[in-house]
DSSP file (Angstrom, degrees, kcal/mol; ACC not computed):
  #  RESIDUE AA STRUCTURE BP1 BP2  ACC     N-H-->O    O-->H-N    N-H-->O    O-->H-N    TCO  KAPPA ALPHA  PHI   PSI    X-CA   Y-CA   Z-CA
    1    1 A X     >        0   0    0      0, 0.0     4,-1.3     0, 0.0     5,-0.1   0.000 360.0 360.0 360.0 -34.4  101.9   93.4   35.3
    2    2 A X  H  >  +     0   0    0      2,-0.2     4,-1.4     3,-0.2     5,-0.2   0.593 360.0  51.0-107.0   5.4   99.1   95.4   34.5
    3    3 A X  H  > S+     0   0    0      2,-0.1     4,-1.6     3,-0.1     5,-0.4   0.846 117.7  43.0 -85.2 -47.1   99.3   94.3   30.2
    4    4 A X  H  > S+     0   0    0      1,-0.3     4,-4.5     2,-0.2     5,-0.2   0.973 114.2  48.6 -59.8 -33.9   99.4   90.7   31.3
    5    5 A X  H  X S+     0   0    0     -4,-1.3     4,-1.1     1,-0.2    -1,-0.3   0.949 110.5  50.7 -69.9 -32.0   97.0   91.4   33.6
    6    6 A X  H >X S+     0   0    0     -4,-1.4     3,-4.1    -3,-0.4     4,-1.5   0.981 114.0  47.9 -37.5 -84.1   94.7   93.3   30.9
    7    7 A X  H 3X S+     0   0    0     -4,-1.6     4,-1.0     1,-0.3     5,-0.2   0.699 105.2  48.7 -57.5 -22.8   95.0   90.5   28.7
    8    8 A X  H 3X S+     0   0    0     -4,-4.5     4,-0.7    -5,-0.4    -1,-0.3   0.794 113.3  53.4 -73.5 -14.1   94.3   87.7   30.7
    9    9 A X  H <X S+     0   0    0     -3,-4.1     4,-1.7    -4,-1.1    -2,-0.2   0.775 113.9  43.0 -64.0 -44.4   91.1   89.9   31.8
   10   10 A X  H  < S+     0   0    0     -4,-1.5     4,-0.5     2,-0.2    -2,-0.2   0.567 113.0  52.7 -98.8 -13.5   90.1   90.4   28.0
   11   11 A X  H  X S+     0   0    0     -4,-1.0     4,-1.9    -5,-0.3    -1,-0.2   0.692 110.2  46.7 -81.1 -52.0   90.8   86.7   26.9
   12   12 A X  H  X S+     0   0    0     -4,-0.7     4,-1.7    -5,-0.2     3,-0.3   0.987 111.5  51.5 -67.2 -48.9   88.6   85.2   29.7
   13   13 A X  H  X S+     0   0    0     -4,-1.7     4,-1.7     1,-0.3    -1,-0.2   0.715 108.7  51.4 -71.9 -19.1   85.9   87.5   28.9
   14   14 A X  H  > S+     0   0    0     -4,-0.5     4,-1.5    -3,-0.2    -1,-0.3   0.824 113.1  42.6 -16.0 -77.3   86.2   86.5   25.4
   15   15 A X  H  X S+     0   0    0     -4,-1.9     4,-0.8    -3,-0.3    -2,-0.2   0.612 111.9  56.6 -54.7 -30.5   85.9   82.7   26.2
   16   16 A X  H >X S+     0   0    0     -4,-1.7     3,-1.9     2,-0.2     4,-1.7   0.945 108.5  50.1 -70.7 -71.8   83.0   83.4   28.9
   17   17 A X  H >X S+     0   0    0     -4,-1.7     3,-2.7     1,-0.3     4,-1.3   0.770 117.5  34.0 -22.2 -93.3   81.1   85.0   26.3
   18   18 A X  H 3< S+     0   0    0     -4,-1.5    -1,-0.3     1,-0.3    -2,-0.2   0.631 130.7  34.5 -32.9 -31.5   81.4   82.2   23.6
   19   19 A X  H << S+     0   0    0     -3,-1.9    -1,-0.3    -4,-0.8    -2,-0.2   0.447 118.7  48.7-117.1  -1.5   81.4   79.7   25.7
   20   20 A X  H << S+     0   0    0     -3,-2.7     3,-0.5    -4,-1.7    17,-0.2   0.829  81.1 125.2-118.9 -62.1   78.8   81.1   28.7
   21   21 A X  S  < S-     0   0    0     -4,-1.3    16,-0.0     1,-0.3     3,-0.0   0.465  85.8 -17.2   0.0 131.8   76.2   82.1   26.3
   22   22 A X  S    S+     0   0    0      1,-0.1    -1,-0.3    15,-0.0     2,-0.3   0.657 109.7 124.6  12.7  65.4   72.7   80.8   26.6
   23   23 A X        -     0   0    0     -3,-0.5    14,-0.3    14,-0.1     2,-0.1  -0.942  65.6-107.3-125.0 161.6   74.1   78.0   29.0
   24   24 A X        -     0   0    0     -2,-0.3    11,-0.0     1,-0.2    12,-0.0  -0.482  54.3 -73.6 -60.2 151.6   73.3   77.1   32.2
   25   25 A X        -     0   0    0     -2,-0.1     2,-1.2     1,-0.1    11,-0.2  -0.001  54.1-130.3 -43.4 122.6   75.6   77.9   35.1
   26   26 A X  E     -A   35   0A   0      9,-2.1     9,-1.5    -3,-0.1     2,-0.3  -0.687  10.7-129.7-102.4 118.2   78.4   75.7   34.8
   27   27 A X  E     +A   34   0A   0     -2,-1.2     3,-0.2     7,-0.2     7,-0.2  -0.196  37.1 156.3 -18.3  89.5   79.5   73.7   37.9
   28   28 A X  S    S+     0   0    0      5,-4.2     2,-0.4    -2,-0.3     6,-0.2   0.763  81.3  11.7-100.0 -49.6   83.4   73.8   38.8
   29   29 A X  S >  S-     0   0    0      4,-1.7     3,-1.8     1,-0.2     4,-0.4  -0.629 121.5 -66.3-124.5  88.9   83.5   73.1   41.9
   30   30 A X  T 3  S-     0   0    0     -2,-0.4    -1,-0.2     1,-0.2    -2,-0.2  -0.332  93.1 -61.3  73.9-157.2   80.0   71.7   43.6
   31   31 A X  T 3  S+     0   0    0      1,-0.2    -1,-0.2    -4,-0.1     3,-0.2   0.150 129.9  95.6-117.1  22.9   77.6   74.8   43.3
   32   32 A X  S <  S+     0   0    0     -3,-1.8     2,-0.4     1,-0.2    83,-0.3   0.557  95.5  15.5 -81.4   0.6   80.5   76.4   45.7
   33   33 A X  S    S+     0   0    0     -4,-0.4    -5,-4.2    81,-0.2    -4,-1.7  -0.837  86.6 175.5 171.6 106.9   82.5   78.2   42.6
   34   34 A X  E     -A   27   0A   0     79,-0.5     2,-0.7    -2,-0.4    -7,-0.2  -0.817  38.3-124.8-133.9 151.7   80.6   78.5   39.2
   35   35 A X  E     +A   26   0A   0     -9,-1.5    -9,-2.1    -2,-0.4     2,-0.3  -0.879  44.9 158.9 -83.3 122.4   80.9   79.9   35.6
   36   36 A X        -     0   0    0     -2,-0.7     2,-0.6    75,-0.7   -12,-0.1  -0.899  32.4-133.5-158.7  97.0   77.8   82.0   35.4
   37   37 A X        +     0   0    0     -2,-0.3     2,-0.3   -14,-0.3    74,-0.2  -0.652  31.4 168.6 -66.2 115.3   77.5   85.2   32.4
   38   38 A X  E     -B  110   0B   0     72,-1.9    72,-2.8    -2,-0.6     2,-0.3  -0.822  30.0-137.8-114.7 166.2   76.3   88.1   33.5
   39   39 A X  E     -B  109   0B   0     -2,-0.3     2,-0.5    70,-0.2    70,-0.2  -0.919  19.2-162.6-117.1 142.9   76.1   91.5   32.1
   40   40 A X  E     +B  108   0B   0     68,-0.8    68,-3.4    -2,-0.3     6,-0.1  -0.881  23.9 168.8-156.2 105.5   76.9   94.2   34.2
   41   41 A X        +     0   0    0     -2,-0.5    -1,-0.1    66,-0.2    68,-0.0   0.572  63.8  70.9 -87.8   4.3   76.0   97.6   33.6
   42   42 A X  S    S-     0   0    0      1,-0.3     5,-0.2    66,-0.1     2,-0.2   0.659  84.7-101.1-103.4-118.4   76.8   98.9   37.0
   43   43 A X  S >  S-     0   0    0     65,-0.0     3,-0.7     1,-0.0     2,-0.3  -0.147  84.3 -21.1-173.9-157.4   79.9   99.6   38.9
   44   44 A X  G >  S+     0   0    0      1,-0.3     3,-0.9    -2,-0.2    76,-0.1  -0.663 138.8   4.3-100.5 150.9   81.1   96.9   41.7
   45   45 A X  G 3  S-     0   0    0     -2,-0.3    -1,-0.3    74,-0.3     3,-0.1   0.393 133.4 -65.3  53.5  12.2   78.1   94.7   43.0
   46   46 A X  G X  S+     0   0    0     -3,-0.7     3,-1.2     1,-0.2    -1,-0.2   0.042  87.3 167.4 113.8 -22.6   75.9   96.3   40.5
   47   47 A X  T <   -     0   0    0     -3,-0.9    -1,-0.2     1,-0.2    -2,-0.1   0.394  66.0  -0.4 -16.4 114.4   76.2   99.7   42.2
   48   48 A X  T >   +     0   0    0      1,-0.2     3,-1.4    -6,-0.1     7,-0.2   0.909  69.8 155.7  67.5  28.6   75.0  102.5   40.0
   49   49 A X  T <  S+     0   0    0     -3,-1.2     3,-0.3     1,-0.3    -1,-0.2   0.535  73.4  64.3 -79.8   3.2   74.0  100.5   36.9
   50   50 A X  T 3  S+     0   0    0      1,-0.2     2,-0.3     2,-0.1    -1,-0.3   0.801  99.7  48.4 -25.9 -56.9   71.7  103.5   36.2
   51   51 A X    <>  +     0   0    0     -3,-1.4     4,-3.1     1,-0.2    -1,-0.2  -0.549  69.5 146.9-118.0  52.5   74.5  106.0   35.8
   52   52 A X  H  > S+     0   0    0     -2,-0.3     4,-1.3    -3,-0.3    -1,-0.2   0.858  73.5  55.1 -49.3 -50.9   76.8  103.8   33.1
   53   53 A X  H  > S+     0   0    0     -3,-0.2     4,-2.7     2,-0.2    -1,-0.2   0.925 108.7  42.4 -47.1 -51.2   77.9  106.8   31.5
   54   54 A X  H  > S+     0   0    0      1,-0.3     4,-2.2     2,-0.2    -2,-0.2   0.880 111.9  53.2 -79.8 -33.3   79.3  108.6   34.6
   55   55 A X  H  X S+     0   0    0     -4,-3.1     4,-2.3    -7,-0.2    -1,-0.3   0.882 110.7  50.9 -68.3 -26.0   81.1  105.3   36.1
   56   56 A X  H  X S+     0   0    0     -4,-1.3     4,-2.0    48,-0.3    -2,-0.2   0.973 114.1  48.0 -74.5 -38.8   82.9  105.0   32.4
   57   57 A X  H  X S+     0   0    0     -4,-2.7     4,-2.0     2,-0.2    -1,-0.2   0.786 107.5  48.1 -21.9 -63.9   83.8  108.7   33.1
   58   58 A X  H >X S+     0   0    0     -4,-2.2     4,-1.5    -5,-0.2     3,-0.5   0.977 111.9  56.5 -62.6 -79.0   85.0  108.1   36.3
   59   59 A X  H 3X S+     0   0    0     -4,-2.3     4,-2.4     1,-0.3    -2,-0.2   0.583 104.0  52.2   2.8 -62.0   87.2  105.0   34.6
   60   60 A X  H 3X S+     0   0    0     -4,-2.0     4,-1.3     1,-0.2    -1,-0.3   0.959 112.5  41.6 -58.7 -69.5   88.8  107.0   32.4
   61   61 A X  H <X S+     0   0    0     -4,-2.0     4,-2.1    -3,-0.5    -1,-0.2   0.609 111.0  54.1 -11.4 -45.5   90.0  109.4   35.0
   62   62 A X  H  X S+     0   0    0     -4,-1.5     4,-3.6     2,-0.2     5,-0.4   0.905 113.2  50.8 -90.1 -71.4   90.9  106.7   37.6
   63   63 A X  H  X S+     0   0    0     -4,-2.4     4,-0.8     1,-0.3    -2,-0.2   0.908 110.7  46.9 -39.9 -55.1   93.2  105.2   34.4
   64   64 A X  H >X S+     0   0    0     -4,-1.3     4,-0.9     1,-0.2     3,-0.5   0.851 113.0  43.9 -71.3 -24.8   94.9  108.5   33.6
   65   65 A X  H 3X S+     0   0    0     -4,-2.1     4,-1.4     1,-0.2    -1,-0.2   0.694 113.6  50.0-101.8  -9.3   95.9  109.4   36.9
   66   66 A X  H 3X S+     0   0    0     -4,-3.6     4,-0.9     2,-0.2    -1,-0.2   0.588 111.6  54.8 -85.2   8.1   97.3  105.6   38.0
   67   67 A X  H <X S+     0   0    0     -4,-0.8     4,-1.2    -3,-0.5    -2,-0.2   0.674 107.1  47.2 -83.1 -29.9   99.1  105.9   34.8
   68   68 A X  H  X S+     0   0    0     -4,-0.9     4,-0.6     2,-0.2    -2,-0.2   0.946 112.9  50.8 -61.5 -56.5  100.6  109.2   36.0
   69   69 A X  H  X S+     0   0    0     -4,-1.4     4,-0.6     2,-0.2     3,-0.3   0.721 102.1  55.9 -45.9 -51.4  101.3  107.6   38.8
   70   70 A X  H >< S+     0   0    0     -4,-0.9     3,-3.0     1,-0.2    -1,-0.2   0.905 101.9  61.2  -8.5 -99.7  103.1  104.6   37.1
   71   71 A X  H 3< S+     0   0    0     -4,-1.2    -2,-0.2     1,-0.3    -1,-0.2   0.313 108.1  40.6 -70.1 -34.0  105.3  107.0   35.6
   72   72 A X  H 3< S+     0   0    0     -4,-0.6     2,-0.3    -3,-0.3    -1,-0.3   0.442  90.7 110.5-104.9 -13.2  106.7  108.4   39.3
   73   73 A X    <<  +     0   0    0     -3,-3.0    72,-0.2    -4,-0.6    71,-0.1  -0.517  28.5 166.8 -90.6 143.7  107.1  104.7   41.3
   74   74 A X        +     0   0    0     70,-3.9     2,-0.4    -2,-0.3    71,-0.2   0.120  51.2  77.4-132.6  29.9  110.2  103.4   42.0
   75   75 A X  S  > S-     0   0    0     69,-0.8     4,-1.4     1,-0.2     5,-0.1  -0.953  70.5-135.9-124.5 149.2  109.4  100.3   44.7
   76   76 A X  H >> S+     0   0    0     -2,-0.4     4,-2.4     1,-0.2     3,-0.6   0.977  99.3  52.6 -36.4 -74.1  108.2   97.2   43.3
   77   77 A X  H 3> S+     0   0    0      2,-0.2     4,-1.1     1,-0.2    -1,-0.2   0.573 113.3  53.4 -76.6  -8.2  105.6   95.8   45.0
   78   78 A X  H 34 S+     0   0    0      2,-0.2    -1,-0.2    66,-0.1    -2,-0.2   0.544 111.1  49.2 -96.5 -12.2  103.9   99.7   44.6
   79   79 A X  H XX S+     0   0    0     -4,-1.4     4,-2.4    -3,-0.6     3,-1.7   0.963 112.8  50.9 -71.0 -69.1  104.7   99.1   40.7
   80   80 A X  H >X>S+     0   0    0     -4,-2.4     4,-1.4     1,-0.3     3,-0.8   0.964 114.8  36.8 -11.6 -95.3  102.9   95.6   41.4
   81   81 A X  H 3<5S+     0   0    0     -4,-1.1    -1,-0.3     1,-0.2    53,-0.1   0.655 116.5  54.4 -64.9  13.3   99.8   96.8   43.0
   82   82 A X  H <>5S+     0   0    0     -3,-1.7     4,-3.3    -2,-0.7    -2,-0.2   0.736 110.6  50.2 -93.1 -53.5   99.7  100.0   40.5
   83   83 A X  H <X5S+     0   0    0     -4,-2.4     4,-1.3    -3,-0.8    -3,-0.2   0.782 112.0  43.5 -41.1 -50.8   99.9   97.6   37.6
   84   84 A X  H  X5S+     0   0    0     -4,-1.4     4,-1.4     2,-0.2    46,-0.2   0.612 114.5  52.0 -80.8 -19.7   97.1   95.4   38.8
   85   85 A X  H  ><S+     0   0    0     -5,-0.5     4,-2.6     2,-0.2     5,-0.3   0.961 110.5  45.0 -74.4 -47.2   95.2   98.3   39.6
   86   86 A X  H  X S+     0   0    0     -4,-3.3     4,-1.6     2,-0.2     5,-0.2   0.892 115.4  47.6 -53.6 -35.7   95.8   99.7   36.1
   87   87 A X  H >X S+     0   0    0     -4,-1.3     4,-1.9     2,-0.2     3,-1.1   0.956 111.8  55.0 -77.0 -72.3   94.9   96.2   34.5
   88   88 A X  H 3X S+     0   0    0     -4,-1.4     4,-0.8     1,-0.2    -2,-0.2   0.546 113.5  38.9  30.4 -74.7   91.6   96.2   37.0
   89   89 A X  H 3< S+     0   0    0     -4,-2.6    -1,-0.2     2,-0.2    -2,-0.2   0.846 119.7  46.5 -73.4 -40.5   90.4   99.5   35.7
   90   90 A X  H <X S+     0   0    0     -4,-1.6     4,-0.8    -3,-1.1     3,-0.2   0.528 103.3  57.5 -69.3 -31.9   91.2   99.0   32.1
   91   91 A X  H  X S+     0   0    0     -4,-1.9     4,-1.7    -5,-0.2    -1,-0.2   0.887 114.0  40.5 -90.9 -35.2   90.0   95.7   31.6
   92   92 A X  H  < S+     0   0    0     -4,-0.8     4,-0.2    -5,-0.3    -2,-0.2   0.154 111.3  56.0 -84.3  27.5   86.4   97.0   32.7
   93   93 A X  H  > S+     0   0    0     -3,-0.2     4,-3.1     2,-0.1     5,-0.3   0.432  99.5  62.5-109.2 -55.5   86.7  100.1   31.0
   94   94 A X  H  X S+     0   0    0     -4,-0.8     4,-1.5     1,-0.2     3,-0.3   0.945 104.1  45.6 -13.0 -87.5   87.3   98.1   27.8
   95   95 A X  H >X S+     0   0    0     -4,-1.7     3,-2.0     1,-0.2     4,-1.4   0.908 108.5  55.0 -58.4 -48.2   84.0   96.5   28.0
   96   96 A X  H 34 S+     0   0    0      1,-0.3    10,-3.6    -4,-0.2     9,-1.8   0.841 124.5  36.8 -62.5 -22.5   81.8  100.3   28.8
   97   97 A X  H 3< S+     0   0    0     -4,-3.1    -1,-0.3    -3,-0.3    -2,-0.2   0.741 126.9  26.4 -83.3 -25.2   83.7  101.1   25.6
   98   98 A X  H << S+     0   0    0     -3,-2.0     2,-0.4    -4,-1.5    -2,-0.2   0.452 108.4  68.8-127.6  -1.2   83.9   98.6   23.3
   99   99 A X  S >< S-     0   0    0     -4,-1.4     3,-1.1     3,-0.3     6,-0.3  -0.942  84.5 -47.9-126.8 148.6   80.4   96.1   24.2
  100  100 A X  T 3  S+     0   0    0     -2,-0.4     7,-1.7     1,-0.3    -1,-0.1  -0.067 121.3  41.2 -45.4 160.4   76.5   96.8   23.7
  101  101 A X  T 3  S-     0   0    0      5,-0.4    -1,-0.3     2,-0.1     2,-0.2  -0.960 113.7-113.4 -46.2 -32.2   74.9   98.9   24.3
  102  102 A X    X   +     0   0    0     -3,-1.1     3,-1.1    -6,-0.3    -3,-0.3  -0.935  58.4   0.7 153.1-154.8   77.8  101.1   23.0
  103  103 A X  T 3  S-     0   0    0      1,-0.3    -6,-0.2    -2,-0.2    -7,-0.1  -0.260 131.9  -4.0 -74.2 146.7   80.7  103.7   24.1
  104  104 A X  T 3  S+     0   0    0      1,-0.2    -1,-0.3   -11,-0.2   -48,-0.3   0.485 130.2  72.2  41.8  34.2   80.5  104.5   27.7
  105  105 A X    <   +     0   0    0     -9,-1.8    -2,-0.2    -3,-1.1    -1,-0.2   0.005  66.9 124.4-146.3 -10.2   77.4  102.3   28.0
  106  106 A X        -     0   0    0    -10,-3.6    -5,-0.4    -4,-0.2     2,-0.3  -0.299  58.6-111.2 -72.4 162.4   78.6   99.1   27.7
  107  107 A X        -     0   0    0     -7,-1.7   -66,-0.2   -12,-0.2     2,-0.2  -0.833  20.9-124.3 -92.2 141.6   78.3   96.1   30.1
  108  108 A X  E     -B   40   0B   0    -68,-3.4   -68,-0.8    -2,-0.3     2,-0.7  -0.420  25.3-133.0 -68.4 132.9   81.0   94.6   32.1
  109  109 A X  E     +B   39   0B   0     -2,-0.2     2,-0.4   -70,-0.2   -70,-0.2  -0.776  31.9 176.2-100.5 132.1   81.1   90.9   31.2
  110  110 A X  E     +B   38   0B   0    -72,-2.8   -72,-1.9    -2,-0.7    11,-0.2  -0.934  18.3 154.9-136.8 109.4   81.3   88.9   34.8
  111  111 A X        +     0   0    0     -2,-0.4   -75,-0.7     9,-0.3    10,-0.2   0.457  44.4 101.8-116.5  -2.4   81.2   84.7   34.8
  112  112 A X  B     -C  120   0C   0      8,-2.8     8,-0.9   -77,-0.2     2,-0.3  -0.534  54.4-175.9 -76.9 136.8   83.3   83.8   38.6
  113  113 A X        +     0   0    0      6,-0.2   -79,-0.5   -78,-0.0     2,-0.3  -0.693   7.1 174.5-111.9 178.0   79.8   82.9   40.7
  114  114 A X    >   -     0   0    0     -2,-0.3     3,-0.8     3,-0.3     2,-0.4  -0.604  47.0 -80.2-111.9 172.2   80.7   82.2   44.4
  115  115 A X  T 3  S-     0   0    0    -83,-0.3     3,-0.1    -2,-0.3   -83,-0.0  -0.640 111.1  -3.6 -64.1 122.2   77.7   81.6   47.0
  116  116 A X  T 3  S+     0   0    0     -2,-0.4     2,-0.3     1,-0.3    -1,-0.2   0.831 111.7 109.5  55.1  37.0   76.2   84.9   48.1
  117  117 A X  S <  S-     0   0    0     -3,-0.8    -3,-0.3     3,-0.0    -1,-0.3  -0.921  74.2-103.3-131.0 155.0   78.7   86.9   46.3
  118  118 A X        -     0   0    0     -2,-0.3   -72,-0.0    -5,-0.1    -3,-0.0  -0.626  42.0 -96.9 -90.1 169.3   78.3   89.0   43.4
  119  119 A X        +     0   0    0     -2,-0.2     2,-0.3    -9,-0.1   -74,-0.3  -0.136  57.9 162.3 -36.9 139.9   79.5   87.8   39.7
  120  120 A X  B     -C  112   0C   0     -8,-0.9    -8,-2.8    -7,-0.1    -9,-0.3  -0.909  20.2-148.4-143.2-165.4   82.9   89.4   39.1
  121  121 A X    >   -     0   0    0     -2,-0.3     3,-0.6   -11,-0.2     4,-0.5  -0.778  43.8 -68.3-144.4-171.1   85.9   88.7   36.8
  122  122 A X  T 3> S+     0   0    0     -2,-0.2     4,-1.0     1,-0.2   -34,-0.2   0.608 127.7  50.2 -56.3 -30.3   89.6   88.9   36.3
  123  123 A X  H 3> S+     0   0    0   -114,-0.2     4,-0.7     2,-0.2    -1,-0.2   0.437 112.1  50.5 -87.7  -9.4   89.6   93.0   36.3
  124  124 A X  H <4 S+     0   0    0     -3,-0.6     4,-0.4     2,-0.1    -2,-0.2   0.781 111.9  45.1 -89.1 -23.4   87.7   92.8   39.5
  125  125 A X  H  > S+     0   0    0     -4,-0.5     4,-3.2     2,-0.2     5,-0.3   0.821 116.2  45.5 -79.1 -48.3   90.2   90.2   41.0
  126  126 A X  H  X S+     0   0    0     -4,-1.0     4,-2.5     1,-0.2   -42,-0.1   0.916 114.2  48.3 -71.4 -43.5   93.2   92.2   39.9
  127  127 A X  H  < S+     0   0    0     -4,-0.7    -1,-0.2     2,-0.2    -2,-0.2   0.816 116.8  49.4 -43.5 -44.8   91.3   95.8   41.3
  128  128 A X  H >> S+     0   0    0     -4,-0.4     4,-1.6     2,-0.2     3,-1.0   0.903 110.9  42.8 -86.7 -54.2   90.6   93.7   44.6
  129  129 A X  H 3X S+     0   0    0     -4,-3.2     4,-1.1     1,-0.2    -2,-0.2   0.743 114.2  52.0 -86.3 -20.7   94.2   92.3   45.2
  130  130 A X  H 3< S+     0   0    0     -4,-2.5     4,-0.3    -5,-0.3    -1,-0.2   0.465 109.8  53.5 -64.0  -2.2   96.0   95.9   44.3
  131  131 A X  H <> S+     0   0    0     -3,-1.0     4,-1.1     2,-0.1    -2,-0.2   0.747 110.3  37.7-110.5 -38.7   93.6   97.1   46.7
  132  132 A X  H  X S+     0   0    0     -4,-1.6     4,-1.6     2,-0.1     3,-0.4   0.892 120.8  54.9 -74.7 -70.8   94.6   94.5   49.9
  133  133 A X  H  X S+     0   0    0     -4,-1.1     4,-2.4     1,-0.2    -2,-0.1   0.843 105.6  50.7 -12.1 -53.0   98.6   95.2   48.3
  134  134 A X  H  > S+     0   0    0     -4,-0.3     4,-4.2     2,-0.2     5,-0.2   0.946 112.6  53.6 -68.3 -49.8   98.2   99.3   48.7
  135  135 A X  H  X S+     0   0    0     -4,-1.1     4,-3.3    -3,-0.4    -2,-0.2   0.886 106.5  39.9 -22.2 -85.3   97.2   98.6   52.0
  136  136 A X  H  X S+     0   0    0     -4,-1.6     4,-4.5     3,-0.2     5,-0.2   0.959 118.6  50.0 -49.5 -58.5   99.7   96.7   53.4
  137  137 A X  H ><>S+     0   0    0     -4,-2.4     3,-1.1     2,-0.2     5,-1.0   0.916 114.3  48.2 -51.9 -48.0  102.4   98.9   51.6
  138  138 A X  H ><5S+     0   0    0     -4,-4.2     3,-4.4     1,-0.4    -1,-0.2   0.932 114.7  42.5 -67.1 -59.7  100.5  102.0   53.1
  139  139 A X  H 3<5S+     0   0    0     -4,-3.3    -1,-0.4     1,-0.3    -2,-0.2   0.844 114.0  56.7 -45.0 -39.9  100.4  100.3   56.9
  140  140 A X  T <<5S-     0   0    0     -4,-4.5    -1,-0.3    -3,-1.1    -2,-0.2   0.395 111.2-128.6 -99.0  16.5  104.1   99.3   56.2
  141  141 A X  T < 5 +     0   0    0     -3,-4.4     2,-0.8    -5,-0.2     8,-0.2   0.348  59.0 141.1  64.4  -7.6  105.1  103.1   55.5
  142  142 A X      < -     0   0    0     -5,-1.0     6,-0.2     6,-0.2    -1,-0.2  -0.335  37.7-155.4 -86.3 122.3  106.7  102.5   52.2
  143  143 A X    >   -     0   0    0      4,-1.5     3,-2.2    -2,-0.8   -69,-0.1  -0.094  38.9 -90.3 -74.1 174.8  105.9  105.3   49.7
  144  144 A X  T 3  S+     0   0    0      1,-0.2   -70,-3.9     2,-0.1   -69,-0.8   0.678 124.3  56.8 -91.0  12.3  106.0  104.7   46.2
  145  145 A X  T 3  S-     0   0    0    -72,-0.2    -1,-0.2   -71,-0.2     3,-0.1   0.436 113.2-110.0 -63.5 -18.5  109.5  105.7   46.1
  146  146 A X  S <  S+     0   0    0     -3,-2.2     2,-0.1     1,-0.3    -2,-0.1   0.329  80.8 122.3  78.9  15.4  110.7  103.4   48.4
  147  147 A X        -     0   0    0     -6,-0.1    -4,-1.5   -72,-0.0     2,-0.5  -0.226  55.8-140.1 -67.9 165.5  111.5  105.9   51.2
  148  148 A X        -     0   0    0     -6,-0.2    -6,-0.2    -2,-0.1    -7,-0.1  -0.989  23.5 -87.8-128.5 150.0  109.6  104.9   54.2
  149  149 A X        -     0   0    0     -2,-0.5     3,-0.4    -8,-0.2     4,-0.4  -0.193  32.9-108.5 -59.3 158.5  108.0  107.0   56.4
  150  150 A X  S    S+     0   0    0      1,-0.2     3,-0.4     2,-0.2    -1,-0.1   0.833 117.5  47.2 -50.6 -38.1  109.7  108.6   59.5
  151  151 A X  S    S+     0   0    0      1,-0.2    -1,-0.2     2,-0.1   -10,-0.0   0.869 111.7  50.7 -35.2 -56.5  107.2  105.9   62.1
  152  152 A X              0   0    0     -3,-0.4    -1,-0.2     1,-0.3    -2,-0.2   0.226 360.0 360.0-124.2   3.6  108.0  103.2   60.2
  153  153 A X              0   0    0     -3,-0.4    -1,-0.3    -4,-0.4    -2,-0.1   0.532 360.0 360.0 -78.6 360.0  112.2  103.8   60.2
């Protein structure tokens, strides 16, 4: 889950770029749901685009220890939101590394517009829906072993 989920993250952004580039917002649905490039040197909703460095930092960290994590799950649907998390983190870690300004400086490339929302992308969707996913598994007791808690037997 979380290469597919990489790659469809690093493919779009790819395609926004080239194709987003000095254009105007493009219309997909109405001005309710638009293609819009932004650059985004900050964290989620722009949070902390001062401290670029320190969020790539954080990234890295947040990658090695759901990869650890990976390594120790044995239920699905906690492989599933582990995955998406891992593609999530990874696909915006990508860009701090690997796009201007430079390493651990880079901007996050973000084209989804909605109304009164901020810009995101495909590693922000995937971050977002491992995040409602952890959730539920947490509320439903099942650990990532597939034992359940003692409540929830």
């Amino acid at each position: 889950m979380g290469v597919v989920g990489l790659a469809v993250d690093q493919l779009t952004k790819v395609l926004a770029v080239r194709e987003l580039t000095g254009r105007e917002p493009v219309e997909l649905v109405g001005s309710w749901f638009r293609l819009l490039l932004v650059r985004n040197p900050g964290a989620a909703f722009s949070a902390g685009a001062s401290v670029t460095p320190v969020i790539s930092v954080v990234a890295i960290v947040a990658t090695v220890v759901v990869v650890w994590q990976v390594l120790k799950v044995r239920h699905t649907a906690w492989a599933v939101a582990l995955g998406l998390l891992l593609a999530g983190v990874t696909g915006n870690l990508v860009d701090r590394l690997l796009r201007p300004p430079g390493p651990l400086r880079g901007h996050v490339v973000d084209f989804f517009a909605l109304p009164n929302w901020p810009v995101f992308n495909v590693a922000d969707i995937c971050i977002n829906v491992a995040g409602v996913l952890l959730v539920v598994l947490l509320f439903r007791g099942i650990n990532p072993d597939g034992t359940r808690h003692e409540a929830h037997r």
